[in-house]
Z-matrix of the N, CA and C atoms (Angstrom, degrees):
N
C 1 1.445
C 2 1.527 1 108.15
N 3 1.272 2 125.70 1 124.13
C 4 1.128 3 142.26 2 163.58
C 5 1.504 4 124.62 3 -56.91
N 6 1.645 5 130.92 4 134.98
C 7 1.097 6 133.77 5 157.13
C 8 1.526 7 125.62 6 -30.29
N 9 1.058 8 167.50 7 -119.27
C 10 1.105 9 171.19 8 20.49
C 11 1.663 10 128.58 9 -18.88
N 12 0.830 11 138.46 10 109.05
C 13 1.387 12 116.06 11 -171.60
C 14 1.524 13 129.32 12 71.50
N 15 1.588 14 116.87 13 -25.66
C 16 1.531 15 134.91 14 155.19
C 17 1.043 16 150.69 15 -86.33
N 18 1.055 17 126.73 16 173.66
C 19 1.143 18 111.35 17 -172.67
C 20 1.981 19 123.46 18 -110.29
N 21 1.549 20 97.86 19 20.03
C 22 1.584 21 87.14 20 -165.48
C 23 1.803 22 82.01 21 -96.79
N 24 1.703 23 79.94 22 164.38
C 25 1.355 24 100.47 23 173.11
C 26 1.871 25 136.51 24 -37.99
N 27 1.384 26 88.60 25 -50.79
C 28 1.475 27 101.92 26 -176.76
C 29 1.315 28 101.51 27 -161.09
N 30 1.421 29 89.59 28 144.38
C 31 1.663 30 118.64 29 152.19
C 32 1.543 31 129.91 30 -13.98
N 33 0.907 32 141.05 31 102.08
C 34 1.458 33 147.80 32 159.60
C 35 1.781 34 107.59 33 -7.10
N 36 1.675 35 93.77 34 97.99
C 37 1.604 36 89.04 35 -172.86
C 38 1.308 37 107.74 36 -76.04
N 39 1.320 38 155.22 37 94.81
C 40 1.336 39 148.27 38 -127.13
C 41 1.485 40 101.09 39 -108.03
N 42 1.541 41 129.70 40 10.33
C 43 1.397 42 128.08 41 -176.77
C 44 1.657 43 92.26 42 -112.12
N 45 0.926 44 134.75 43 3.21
C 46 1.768 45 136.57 44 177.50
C 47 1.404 46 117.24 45 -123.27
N 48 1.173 47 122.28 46 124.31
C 49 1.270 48 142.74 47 -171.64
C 50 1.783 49 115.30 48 -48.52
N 51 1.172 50 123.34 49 107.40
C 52 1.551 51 125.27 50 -178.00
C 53 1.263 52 122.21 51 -108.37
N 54 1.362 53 117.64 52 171.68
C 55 1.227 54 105.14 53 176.51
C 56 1.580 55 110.88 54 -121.68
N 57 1.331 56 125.18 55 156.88
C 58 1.336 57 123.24 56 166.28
C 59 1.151 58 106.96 57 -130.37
N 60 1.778 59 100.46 58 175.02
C 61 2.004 60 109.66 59 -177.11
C 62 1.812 61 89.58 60 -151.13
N 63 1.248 62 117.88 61 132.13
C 64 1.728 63 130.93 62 162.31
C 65 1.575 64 78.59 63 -96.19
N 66 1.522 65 95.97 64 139.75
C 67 1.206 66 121.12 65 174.38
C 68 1.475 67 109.31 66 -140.16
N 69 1.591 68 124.53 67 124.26
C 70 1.355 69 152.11 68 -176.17
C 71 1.779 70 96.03 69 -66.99
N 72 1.683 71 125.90 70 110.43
C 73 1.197 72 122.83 71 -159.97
C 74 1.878 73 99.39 72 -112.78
N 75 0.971 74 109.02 73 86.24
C 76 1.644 75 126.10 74 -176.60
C 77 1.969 76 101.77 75 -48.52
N 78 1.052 77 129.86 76 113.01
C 79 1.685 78 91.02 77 174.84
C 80 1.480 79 98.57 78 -122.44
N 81 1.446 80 116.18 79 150.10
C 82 1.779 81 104.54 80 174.30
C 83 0.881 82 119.24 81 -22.26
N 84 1.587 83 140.90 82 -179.26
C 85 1.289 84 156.56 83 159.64
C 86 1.493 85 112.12 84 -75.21
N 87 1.051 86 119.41 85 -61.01
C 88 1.944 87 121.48 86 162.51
C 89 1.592 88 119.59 87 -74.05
N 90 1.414 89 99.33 88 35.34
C 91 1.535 90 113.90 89 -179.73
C 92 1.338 91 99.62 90 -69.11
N 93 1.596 92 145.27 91 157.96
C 94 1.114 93 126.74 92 144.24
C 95 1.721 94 118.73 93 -88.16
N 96 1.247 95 121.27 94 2.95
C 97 1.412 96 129.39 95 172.42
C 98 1.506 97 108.91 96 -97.85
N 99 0.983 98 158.03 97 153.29
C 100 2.053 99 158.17 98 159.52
C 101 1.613 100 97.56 99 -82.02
N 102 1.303 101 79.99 100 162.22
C 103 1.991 102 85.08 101 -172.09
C 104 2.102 103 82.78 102 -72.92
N 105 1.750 104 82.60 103 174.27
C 106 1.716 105 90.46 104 177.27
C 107 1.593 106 89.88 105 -173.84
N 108 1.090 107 99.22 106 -170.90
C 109 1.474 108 102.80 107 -164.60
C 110 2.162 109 98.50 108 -114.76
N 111 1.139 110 102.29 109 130.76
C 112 1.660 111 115.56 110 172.48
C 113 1.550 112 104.69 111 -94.25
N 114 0.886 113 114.32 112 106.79
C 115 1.908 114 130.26 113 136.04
C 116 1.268 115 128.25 114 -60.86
N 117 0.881 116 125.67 115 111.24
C 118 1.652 117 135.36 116 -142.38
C 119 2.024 118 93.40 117 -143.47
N 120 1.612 119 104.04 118 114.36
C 121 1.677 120 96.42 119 -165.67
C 122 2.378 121 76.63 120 -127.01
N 123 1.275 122 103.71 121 132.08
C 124 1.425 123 109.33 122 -173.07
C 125 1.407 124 121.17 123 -72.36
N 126 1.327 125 153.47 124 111.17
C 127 1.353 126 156.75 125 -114.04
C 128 1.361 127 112.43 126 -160.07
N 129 1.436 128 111.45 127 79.54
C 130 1.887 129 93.88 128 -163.52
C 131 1.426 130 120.00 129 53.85
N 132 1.189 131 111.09 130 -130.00
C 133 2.224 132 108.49 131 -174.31
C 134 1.464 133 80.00 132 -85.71
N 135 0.979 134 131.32 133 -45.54
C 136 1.582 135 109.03 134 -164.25
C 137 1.509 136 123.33 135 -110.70
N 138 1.603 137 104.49 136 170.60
C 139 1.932 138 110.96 137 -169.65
C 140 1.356 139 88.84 138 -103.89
N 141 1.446 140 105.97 139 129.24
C 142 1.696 141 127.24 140 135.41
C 143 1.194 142 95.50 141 -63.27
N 144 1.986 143 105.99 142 125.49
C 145 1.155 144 129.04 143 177.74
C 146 1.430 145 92.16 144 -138.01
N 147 1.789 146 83.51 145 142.46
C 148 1.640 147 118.00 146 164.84
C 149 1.590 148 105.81 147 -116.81
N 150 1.534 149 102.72 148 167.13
C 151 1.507 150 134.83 149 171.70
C 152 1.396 151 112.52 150 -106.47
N 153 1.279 152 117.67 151 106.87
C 154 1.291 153 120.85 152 -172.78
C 155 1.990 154 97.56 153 -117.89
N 156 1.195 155 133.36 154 130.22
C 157 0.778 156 165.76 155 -130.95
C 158 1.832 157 116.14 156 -119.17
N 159 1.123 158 111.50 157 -49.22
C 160 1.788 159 154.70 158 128.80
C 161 1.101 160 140.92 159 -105.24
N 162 1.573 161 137.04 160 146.37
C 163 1.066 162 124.00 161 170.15
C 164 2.092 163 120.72 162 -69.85
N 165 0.650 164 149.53 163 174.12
C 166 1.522 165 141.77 164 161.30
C 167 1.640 166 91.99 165 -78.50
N 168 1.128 167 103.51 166 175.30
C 169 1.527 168 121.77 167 -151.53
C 170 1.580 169 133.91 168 -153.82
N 171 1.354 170 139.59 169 91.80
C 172 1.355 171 91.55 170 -173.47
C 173 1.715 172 100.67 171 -89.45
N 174 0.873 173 135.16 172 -18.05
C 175 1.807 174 120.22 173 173.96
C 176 1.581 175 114.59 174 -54.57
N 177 1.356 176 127.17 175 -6.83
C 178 1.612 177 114.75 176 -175.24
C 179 1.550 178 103.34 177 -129.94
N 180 1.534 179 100.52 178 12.35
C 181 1.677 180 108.48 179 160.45
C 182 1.569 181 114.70 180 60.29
N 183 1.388 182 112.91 181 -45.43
C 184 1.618 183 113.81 182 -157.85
C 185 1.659 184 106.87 183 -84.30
N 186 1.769 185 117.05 184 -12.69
C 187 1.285 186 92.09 185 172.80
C 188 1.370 187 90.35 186 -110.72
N 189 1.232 188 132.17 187 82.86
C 190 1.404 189 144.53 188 136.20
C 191 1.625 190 122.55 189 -73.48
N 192 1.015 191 122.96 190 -45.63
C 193 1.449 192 136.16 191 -179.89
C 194 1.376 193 118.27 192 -100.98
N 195 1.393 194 122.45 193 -22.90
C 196 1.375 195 118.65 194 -176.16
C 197 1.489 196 113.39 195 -148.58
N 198 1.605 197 142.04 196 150.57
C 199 1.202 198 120.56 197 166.10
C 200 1.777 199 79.90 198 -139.38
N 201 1.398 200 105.15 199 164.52
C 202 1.174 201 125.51 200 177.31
C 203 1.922 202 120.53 201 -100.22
N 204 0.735 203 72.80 202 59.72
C 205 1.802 204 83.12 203 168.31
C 206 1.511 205 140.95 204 -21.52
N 207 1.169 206 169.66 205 19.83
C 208 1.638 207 146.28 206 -151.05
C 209 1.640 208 106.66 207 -32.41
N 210 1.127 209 127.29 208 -179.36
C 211 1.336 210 144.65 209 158.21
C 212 1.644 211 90.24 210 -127.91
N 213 1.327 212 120.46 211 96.21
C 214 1.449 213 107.47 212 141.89
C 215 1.884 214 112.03 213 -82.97
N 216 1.891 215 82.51 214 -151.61
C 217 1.356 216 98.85 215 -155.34
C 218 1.103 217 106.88 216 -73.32
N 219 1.499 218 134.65 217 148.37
C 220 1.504 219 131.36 218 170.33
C 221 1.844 220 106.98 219 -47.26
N 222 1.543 221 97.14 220 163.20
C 223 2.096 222 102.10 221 -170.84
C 224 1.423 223 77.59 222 -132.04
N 225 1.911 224 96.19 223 149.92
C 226 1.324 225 89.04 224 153.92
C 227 1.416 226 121.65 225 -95.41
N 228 1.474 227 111.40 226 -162.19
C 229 1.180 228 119.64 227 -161.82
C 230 1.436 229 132.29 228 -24.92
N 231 1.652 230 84.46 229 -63.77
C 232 1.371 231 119.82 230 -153.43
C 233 1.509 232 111.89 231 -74.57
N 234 1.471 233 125.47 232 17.87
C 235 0.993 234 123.09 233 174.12
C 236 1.564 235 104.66 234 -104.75
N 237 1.386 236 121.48 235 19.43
C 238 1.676 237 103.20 236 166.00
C 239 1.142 238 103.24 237 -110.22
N 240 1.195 239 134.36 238 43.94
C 241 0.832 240 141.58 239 161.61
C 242 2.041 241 120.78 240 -149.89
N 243 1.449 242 102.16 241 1.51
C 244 1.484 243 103.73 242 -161.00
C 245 1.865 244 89.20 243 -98.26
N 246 1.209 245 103.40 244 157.75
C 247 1.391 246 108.45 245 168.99
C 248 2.009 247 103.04 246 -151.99
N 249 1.354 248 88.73 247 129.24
C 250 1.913 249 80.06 248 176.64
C 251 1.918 250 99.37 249 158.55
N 252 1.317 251 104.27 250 -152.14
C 253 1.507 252 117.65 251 177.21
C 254 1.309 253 124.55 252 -83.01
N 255 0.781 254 152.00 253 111.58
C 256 1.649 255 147.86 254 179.84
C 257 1.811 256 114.73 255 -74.54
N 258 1.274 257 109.87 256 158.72
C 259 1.429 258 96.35 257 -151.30
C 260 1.721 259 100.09 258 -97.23
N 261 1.120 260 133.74 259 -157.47
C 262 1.641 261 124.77 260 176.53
C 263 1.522 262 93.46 261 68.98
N 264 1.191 263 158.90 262 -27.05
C 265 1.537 264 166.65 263 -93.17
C 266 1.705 265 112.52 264 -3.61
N 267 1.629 266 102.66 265 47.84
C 268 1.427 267 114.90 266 163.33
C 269 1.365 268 122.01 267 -58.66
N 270 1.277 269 137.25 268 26.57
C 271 1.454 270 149.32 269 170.52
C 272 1.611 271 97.92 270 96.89
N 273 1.517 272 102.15 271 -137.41
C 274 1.679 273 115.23 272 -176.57
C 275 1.552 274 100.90 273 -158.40
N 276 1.255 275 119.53 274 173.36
C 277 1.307 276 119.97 275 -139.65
C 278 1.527 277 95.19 276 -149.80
N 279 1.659 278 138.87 277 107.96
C 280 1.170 279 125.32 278 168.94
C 281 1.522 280 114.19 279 -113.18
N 282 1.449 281 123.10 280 134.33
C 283 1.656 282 110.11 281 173.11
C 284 1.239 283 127.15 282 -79.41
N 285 1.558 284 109.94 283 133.81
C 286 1.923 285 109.24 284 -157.21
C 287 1.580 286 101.05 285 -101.90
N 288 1.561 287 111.04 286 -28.70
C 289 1.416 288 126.02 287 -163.69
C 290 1.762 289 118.92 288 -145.30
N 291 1.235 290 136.73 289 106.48
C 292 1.466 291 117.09 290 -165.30
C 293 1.837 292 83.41 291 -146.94
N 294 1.395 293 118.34 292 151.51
C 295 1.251 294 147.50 293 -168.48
C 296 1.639 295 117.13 294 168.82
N 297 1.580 296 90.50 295 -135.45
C 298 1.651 297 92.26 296 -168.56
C 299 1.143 298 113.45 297 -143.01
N 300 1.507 299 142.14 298 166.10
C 301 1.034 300 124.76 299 173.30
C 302 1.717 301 109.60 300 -150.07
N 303 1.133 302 134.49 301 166.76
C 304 1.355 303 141.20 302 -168.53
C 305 1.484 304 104.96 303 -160.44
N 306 1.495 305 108.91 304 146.39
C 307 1.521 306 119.73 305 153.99
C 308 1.405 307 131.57 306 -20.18
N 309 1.377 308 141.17 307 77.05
C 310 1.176 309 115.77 308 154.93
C 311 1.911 310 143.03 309 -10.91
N 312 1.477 311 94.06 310 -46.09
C 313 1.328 312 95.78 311 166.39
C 314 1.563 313 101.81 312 -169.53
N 315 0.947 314 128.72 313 142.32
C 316 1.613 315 136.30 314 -171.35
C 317 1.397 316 112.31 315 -72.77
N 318 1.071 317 137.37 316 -14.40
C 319 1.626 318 158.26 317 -179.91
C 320 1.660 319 88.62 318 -72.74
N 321 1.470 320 118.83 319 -59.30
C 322 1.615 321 124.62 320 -170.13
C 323 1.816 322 100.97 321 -46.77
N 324 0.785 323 121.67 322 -24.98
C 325 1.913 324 120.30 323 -173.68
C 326 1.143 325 99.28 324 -88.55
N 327 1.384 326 97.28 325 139.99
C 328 1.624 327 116.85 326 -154.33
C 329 1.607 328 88.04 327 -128.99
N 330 1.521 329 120.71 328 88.10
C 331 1.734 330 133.77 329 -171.46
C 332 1.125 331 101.89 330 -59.56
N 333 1.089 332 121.97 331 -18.83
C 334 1.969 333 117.13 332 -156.06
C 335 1.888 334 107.20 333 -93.13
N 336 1.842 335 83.09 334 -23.71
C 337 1.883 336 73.27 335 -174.79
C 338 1.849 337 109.98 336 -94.71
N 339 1.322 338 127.83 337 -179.57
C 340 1.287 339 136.09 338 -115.21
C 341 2.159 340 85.80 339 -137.42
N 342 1.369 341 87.30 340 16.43
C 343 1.958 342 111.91 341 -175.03
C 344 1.421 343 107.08 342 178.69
N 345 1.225 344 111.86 343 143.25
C 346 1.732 345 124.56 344 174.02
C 347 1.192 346 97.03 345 -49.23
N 348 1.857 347 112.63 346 165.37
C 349 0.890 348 142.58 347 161.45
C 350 1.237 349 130.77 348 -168.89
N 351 1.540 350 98.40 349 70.77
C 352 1.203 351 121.12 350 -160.33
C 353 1.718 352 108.86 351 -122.04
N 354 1.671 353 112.17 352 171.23
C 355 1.141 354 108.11 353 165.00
C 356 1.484 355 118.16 354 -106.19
N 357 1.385 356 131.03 355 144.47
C 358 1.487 357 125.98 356 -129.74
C 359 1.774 358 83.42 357 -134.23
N 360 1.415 359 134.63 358 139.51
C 361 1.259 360 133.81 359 160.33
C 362 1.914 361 117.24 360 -128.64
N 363 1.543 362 82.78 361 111.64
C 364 2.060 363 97.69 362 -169.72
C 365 1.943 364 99.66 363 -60.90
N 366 1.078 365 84.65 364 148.60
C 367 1.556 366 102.15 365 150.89
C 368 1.705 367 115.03 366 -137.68
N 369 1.395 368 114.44 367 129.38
C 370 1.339 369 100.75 368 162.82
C 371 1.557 370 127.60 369 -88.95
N 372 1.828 371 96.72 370 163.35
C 373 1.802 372 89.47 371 178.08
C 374 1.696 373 103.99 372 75.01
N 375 1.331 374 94.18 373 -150.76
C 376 1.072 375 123.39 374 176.82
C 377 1.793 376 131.90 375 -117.70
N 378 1.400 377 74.75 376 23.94
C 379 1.637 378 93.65 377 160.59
C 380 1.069 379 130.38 378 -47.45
N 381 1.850 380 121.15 379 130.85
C 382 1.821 381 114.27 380 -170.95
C 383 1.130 382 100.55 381 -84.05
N 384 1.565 383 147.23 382 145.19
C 385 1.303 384 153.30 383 -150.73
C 386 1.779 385 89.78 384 -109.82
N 387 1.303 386 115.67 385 -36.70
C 388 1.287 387 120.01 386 164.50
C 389 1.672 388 129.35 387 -40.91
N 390 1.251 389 113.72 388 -34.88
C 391 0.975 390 142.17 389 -156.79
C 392 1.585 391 127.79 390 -121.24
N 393 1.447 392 103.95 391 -37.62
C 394 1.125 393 94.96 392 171.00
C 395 1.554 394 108.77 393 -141.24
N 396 1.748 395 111.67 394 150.03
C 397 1.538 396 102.40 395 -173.10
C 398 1.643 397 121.57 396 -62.30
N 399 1.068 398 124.55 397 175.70
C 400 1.875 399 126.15 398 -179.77
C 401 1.320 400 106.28 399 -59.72
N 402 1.133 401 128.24 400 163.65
C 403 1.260 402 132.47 401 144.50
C 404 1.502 403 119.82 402 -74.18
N 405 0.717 404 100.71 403 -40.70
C 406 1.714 405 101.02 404 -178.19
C 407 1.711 406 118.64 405 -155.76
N 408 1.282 407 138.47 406 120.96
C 409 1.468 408 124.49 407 156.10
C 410 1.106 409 116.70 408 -108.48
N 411 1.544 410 109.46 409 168.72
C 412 1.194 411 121.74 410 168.41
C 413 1.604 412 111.71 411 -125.94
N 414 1.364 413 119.28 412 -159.14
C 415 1.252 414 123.50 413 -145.38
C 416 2.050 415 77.92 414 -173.94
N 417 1.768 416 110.71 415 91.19
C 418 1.452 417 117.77 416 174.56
C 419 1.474 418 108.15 417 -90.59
N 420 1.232 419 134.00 418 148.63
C 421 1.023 420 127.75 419 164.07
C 422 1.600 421 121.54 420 -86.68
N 423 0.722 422 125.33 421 -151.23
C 424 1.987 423 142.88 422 149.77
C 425 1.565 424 110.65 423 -67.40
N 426 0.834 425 139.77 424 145.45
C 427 1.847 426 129.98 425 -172.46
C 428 1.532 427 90.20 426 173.24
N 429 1.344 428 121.44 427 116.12
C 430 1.478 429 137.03 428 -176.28
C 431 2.023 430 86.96 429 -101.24
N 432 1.348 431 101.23 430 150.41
C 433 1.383 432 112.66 431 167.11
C 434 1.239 433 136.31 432 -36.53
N 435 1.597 434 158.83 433 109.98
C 436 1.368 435 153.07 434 -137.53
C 437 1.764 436 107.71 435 57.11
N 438 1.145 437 139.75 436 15.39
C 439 1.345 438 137.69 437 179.40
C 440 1.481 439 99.12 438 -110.59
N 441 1.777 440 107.77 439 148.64
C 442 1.282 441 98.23 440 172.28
C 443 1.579 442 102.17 441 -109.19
N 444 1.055 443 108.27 442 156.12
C 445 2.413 444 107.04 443 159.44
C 446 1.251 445 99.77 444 -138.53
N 447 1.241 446 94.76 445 168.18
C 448 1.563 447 116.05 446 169.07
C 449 1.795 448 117.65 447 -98.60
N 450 1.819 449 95.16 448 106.18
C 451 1.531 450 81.89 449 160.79
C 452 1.190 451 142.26 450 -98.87
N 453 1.041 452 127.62 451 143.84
C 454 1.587 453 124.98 452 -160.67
C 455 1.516 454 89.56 453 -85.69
N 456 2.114 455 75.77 454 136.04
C 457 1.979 456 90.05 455 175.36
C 458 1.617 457 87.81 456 -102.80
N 459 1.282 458 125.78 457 145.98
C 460 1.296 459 141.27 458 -150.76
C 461 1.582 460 79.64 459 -139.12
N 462 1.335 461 144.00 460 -39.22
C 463 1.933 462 130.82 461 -166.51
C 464 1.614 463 75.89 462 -168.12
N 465 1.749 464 94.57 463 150.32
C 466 1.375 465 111.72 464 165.14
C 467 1.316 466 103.86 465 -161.99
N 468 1.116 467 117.17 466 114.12
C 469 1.984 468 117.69 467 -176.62
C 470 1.710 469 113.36 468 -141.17
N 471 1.741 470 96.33 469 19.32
C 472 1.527 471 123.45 470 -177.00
C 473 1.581 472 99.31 471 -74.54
N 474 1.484 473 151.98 472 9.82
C 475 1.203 474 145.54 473 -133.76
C 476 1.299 475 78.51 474 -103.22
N 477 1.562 476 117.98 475 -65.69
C 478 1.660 477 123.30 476 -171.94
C 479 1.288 478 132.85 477 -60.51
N 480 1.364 479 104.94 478 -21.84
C 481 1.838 480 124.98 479 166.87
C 482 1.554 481 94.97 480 -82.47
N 483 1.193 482 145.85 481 -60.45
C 484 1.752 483 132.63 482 172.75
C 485 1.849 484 108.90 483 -46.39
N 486 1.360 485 95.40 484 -31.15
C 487 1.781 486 71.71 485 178.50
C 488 1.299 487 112.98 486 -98.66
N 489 1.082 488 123.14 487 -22.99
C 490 1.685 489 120.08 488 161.56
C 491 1.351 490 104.06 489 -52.84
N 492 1.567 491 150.24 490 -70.85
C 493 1.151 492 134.02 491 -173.03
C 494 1.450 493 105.87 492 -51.97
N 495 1.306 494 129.37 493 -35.54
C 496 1.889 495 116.02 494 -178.71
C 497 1.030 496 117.20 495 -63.13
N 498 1.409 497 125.86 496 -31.62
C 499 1.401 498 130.62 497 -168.76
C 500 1.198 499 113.20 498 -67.46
């Protein structure tokens, strides 16, 4: 099954363990975009990436239930792990949050559409999923490339793992 609009191979196998990275999106000053934060979920060689705008929160309460998303363009790899300047002088890029994430439940994938639509549960680090609960899930919809949706934040307790990596 094909991406939508992308270019990675396949579909978000949502029964195998992945990795993701939120990445802090610096952009010049005469940027015509504002920095924002990239969500980057790992997809074969490449990340399904979103535009996140804010992080979700629990101190500002209101993105508890919903965050507003983009689907940009798929990234490759090497950005869950890259931190630095981007070239073109597309800003710079720092990682705030990186772990793993898996299916909530395999029933949540919706085979028929042309992008996951599933509910997704993070771990940071190297956290045992065995062992300890998520930090945060969500609940992604379908979202083809240049479209925005809303994904539902369903738990978010990632506030204290983002400020430990800032510090």
């Amino acid at each position: 099954m094909k991406i939508a609009g992308g270019g990675a191979e396949d579909a978000l196998n949502c029964s195998s363990l992945r990795r993701f990275v939120i990445l802090r999106h610096e952009m010049p000053a005469l940027a015509e975009d504002g920095s924002h934060w990239d969500f980057m979920l790992e997809c074969g060689d490449l990340l399904l990436t979103f535009r996140w705008d804010c992080l979700p929160s629990a101190e500002n309460g209101s993105s508890l239930s919903s965050l507003t998303a983009k689907r940009i363009a798929d990234h490759r790899s090497l950005y869950l792990d890259y931190e630095g300047e981007i070239s073109n002088n597309r800003g710079k890029v720092m990682q705030v949050l990186s772990g793993h994430f898996l299916s909530a439940s395999a029933s949540d994938t919706n085979e028929t559409e042309d992008l996951m639509c599933c509910r997704l549960d993070f771990w940071s680090g190297d956290q045992s999923r065995s062992s300890n609960p998520p930090i945060f899930r969500l609940w992604i919809p379908h979202c083809k490339i240049g479209q925005e949706c809303d994904m539902q934040v369903l738990h978010w307790q990632a506030d204290e793992k983002i400020r430990e990596v800032n510090s």
